[in-house]
C-alpha positions as CSV (number, residue, x, y, z in Angstrom):
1,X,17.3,-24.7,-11.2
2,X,17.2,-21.2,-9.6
3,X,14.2,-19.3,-9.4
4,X,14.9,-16.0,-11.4
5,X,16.0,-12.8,-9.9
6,X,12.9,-10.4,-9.8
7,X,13.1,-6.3,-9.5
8,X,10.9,-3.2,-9.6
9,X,11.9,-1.2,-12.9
10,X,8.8,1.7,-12.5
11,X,6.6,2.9,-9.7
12,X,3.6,4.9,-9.7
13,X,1.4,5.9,-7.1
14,X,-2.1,8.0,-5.7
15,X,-2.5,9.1,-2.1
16,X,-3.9,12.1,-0.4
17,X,0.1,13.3,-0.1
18,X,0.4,13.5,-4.4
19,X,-0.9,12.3,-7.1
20,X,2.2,10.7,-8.8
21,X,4.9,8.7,-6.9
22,X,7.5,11.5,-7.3
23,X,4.7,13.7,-5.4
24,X,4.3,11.8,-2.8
25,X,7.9,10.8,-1.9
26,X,8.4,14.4,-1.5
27,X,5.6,14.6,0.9
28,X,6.8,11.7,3.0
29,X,10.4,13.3,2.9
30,X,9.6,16.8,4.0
31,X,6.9,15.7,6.4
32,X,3.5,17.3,4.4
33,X,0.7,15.9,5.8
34,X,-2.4,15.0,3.2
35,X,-4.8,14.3,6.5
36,X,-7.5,17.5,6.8
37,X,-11.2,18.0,7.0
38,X,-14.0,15.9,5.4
39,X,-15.2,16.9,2.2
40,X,-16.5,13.9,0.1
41,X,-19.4,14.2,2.9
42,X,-21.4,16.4,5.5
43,X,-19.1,15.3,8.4
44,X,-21.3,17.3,11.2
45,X,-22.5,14.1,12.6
46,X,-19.3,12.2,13.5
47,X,-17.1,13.1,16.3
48,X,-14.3,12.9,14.3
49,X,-14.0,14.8,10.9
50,X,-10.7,14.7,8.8
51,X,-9.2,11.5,6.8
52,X,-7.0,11.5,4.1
53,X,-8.5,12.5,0.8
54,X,-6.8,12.2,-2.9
55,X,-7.4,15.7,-3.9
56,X,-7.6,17.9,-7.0
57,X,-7.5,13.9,-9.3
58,X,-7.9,13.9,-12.9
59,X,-8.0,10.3,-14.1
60,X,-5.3,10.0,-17.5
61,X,-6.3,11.5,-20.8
62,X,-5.2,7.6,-22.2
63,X,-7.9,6.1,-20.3
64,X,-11.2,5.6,-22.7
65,X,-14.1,7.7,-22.1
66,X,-16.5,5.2,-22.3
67,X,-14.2,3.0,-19.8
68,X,-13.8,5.5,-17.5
69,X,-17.6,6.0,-17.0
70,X,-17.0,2.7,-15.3
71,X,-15.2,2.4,-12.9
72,X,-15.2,3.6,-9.5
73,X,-13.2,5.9,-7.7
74,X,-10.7,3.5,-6.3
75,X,-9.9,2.1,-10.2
76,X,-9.6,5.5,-11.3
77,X,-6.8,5.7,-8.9
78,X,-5.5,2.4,-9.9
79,X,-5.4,3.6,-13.5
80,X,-3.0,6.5,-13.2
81,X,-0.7,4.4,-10.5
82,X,-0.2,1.5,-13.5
83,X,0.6,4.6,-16.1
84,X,2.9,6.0,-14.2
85,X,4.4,2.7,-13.3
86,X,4.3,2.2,-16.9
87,X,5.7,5.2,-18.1
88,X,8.7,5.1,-15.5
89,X,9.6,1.8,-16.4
90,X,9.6,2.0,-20.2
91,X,7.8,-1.6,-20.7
92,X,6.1,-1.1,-23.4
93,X,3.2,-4.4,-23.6
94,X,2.5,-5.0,-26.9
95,X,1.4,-8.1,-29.2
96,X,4.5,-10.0,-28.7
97,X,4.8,-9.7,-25.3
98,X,1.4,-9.5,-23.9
99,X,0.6,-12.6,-22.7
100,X,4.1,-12.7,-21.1
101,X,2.9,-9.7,-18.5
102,X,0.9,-10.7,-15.8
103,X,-1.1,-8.1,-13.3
104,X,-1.3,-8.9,-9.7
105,X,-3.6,-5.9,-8.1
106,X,-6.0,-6.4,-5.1
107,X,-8.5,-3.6,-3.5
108,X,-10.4,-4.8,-0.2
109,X,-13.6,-3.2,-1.8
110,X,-15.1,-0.5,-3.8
111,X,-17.7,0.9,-5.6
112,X,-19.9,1.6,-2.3
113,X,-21.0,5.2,-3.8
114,X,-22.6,3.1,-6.8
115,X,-23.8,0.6,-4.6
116,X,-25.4,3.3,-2.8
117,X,-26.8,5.3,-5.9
118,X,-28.2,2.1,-7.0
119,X,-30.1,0.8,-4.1
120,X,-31.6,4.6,-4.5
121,X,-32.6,3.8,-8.1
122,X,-34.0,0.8,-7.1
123,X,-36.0,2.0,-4.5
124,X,-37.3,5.0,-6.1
125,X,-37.4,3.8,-9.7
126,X,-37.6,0.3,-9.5
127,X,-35.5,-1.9,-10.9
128,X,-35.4,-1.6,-15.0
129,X,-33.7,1.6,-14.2
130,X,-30.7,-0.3,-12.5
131,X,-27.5,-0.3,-14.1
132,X,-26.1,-3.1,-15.7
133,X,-23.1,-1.9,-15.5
134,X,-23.2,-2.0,-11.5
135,X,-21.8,-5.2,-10.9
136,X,-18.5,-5.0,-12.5
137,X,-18.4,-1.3,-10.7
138,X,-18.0,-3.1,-7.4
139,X,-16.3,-6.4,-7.7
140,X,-12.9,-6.6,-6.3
141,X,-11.3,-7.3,-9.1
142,X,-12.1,-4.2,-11.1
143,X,-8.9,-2.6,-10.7
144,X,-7.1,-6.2,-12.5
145,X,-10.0,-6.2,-15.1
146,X,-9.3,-2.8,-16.0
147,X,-5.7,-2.6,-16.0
148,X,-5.6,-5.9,-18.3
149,X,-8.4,-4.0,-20.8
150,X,-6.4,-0.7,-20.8
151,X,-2.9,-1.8,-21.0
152,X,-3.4,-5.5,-23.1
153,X,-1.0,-7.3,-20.2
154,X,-3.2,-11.0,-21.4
155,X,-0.8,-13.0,-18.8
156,X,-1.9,-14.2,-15.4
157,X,-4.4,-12.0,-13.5
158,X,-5.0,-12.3,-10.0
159,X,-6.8,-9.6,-7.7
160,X,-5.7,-10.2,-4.0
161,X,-7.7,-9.2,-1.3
162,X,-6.1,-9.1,2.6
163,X,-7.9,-6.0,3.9
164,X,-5.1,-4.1,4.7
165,X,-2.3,-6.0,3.9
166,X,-3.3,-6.2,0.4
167,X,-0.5,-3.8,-1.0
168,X,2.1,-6.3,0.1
169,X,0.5,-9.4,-0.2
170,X,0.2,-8.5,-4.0
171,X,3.7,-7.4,-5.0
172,X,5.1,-10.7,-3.4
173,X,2.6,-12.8,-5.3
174,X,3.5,-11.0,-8.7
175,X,7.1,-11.9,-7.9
176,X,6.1,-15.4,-7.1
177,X,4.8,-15.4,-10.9
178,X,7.8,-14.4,-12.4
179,X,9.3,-16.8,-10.4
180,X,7.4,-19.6,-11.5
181,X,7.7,-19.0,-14.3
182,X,4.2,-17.5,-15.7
183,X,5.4,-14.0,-17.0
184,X,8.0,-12.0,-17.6
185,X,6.7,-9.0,-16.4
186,X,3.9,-8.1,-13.8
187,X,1.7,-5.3,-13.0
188,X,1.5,-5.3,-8.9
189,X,0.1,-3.3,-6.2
190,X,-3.2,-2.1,-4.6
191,X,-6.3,0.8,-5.2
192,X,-8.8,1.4,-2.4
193,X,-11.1,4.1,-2.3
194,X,-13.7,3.7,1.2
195,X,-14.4,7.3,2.7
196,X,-17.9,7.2,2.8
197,X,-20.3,7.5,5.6
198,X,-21.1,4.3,6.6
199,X,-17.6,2.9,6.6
200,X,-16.1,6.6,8.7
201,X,-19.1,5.6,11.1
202,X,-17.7,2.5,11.2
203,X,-15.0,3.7,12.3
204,X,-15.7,6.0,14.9
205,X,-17.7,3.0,16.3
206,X,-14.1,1.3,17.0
207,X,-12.5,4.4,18.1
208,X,-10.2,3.7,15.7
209,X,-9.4,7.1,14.0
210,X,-6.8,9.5,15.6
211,X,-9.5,12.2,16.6
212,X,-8.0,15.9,17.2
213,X,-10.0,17.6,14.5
214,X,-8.9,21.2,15.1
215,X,-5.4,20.0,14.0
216,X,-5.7,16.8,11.5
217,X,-2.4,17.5,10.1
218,X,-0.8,16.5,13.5
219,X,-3.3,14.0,14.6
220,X,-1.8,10.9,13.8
221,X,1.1,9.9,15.8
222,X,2.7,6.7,15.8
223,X,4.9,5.3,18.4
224,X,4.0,8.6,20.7
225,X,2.7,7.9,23.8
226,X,0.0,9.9,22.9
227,X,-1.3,8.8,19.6
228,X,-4.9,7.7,19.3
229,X,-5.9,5.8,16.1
230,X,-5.4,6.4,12.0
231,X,-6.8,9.0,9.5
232,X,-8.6,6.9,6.9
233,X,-7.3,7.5,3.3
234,X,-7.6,6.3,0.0
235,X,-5.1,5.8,-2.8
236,X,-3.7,3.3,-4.9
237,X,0.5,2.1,-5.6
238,X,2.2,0.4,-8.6
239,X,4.7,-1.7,-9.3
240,X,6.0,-2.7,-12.6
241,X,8.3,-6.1,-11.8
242,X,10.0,-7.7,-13.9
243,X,12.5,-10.7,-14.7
244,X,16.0,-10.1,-14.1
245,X,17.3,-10.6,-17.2
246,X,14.5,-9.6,-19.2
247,X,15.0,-6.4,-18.0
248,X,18.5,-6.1,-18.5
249,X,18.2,-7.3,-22.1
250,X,16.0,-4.4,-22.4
251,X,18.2,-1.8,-20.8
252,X,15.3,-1.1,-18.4
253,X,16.9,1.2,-14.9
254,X,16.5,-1.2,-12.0
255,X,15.2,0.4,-8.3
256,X,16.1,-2.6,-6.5
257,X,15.5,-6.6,-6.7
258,X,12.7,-7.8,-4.5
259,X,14.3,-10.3,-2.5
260,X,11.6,-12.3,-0.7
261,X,8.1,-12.0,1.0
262,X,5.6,-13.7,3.8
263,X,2.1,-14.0,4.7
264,X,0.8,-15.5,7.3
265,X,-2.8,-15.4,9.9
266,X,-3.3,-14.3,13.3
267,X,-6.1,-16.8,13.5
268,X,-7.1,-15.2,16.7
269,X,-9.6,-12.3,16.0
270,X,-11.7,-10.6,12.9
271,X,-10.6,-7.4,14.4
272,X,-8.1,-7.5,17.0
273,X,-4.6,-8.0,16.5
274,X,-2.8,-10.7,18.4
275,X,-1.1,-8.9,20.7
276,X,1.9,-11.9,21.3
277,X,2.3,-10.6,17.5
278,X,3.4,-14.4,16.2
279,X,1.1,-14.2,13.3
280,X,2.9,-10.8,12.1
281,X,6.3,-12.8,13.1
282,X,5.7,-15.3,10.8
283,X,4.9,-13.3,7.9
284,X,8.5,-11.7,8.7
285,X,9.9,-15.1,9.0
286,X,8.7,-16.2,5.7
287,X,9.8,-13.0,4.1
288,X,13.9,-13.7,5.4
289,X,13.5,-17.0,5.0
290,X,13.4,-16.3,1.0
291,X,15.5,-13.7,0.9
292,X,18.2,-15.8,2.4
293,X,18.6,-13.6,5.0
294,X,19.2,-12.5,8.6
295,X,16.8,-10.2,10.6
296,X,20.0,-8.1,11.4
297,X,20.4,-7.2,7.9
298,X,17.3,-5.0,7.5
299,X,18.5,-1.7,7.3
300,X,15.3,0.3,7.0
301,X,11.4,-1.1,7.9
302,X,8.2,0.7,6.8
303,X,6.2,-0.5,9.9
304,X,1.8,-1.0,9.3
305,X,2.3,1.9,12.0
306,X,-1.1,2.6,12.5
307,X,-0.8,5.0,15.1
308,X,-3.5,2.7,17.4
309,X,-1.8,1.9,20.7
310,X,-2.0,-2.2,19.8
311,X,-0.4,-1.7,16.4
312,X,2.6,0.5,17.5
313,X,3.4,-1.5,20.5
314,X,3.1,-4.9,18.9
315,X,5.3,-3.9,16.0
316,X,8.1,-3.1,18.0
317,X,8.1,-6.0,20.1
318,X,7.8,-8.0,16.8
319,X,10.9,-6.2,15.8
320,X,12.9,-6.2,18.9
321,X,12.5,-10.3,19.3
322,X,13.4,-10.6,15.7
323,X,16.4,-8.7,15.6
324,X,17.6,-8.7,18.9
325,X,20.1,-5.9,19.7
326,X,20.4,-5.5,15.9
327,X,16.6,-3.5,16.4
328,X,18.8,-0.4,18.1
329,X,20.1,0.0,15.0
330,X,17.3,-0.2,12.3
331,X,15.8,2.8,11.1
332,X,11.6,2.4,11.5
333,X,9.1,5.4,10.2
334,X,5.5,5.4,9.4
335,X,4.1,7.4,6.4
336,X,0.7,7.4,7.9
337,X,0.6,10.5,9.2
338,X,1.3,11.8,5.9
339,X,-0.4,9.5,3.6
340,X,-3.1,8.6,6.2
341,X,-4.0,4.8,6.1
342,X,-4.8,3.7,2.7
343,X,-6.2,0.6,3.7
344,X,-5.6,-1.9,0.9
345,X,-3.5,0.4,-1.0
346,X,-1.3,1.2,1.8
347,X,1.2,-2.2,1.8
348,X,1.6,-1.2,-1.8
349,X,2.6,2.5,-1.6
350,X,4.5,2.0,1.6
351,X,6.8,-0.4,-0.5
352,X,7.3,2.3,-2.9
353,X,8.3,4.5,0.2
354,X,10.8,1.6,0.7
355,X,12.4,1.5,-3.1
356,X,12.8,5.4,-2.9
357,X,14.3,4.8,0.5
358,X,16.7,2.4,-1.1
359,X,17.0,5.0,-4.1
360,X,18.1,8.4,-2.4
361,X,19.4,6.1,0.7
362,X,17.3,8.1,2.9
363,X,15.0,6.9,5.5
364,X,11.5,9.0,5.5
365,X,10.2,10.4,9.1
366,X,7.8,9.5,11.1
367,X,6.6,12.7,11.8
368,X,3.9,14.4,14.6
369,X,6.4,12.2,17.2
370,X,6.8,14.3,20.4
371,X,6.1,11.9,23.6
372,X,8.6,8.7,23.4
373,X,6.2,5.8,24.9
374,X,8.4,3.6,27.1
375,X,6.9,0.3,25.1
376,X,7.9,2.0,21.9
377,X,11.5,2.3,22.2
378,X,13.4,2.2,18.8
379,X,14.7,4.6,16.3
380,X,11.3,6.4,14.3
381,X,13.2,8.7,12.4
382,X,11.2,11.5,14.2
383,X,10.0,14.7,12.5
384,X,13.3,14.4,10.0
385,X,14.0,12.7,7.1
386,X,17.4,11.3,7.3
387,X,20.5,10.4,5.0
388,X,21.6,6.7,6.0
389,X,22.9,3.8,4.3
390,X,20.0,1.3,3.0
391,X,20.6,-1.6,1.6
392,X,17.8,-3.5,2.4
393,X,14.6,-2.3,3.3
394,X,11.3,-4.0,4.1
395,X,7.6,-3.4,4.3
396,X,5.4,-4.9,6.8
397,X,1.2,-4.9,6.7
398,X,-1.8,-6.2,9.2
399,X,-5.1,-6.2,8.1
400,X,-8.7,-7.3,9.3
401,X,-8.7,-10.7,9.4
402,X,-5.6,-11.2,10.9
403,X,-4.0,-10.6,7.8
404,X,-0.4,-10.1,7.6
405,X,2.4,-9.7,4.9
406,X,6.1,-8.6,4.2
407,X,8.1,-7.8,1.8
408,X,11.6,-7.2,1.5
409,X,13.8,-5.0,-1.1
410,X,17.7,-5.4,-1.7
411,X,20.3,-2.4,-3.6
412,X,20.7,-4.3,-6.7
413,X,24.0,-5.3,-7.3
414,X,23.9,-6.7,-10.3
415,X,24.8,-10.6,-11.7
């Protein structure tokens, strides 16, 4: 028998460029960078001060106070992303359906501000003064927990956790569900909320972050010859997926149907990416392979597109031996610039940038692109947005680890 036909019927989403999906699309579209100057911190110390910050947040009124009080940034995110998902959708969970909706939604961490507060309470206060509400503050599966408490979804409940490559990862195992069989409906995508001290130090150990501070809304470049590293961000995307049929019977409106995905392992490095770029090859593979499709039919790819000088370069080789002379032809941007790099919640909202894509059949830029870098020699959609035909569209993520997922999205067309 044939696995069922899954597709995306809401989106919602958190970044530093909006706080709704509908925000943020605009953002990537006109090119409005959310990247600017450190202020969840005293950044003095660190030679490089901007990231990507969710700013001016208000968690929903519908969350419950006394819910709220616990959970950490990152959930909080979470929490508006799955209402507005909700909302868009029109999946309304209730007793007869509820254990029939499944939620898929990883984070690679969290809570590190009440890690922090509590080692202080511990130290100064000893520990009867501890919260015991700590622990569930910081587990990686908070943002599930939660969004099962809040919303009553009582099906299948999985929180993924691929460091960056989270995002997708998640939304093809919540199709994978539905396809099973397990639900009808599932909750997908990814929170993360990381900008704190330690981890920025972190990264300005690596030299990882794109470093021109007197300009942070131009910093990050991918594909230029000149770029330099990321701006770290936070956020968090929804999906709402459902069956097929399910969601016809319901008259739900249908983005698109999410026609097959891929993981796979560098198994080469904690940190470094492999720079032959098999392992991120044969997540792609994977994700064709179930879509039942060839590489040359990928109108439009959301690329990791970093903006380090590995990333960019190995992406487009990846790209180039997987499509052949088809890769002239496929449009490639990264959001980065204007979202800043999510981390776990970036594979999720740059599939959303994919749907929309799919949507308005327009192809985001890629924007801060000025020097063309000989090794990085496809169409970026510089600086522009542009009008084009996509059909299909795909997401592709690498994360620490040597983590690495696709996903792909098809126009739905219907039985």
């Amino acid at each position: 028998m044939n696995a069922p036909r899954v597709v995306v019927t809401g989106v919602g989403a958190v970044t530093p460029a909006g706080n709704t999906a509908v925000e943020t699309w605009e953002s990537m579209l006109a090119g409005r960078s959310g990247v600017g100057p450190i202020t969840l911190f005293d950044a003095e110390p660190f030679p490089v001060r901007i990231q990507a910050e969710v700013r001016e947040f208000a968690i929903d009124a519908r969350v419950d106070a006394k819910q709220r009080r616990h959970m950490n940034r990152g959930v909080r995110f979470a929490m508006n992303a799955v209402l507005e998902a909700l909302d868009d959708s029109g999946l309304a969970i209730t007793d007869e359906n509820a254990e029939a909706v499944g939620v898929v939604f990883g984070a690679g961490g969290g809570g590190f501000e009440e890690i922090s507060r509590g080692e202080r309470m511990l130290a100064e206060r000893g520990p009867r003064r501890v919260s015991p509400f700590l622990v569930a503050n910081f587990i990686v599966d908070a943002a599930s927990g939660h969004v099962s408490i809040h919303t009553g979804a009582r099906g299948p409940n999985v929180a993924v956790v691929s460091a960056c490559a989270t995002g997708a990862a998640a939304i093809g195992a919540g199709a994978h569900a539905i396809q099973r069989g397990e639900a009808d409906a599932v909750i997908a995508g990814s929170c993360e909320s990381v900008l704190v001290p330690v981890f920025h130090a972190t990264w300005c150990s690596m030299r990882a972050l794109a470093s021109d501070n007197e300009h942070p809304e131009r910093a990050v470049k991918p594909f230029d010859l000149n770029r330099d590293g990321f701006a770290a961000g936070e956020g968090a995307g929804a999906l709402i997926l459902e069956r097929e049929d399910a969601a016809r019977a319901r008259g739900a409106r249908i983005y698109c149907e999410v026609l097959g995905s891929g993981t796979s392992n560098d198994a080469y490095d904690m940190i470094a990416l492999d720079e032959t770029g098999r392992g991120l090859r044969r997540s792609i593979a994977g994700a064709l392979r179930e879509a039942g499709i060839k590489a040359s039919e990928v109108d439009y790819i959301n690329p990791h597109g970093s903006g380090t000088r590995m990333n960019d370069r190995v992406e487009t080789l990846v790209v180039k031996e997987m499509m052949g002379p088809a890769a002239r032809a496929v449009s490639m941007s990264s959001v980065k610039p204007v979202t800043g790099h999510c981390m776990a919640a970036a594979g999720s909202i740059e599939a959303i940038a994919c749907i929309l894509a799919i949507r308005d059949q327009t192809a985001p830029p890629t924007i801060n692109y000025e020097t063309p870098d000989p090794e990085c020699d496809l169409d970026y959609v510089p600086n522009e947005a542009r009008r084009r035909r996509v059909r299909t569209a795909m997401s592709t993520s690498v994360g620490l680890g040597g983590h690495n997922a696709a996903v792909i999205f098809r126009e739905f067309d219907g039985p």
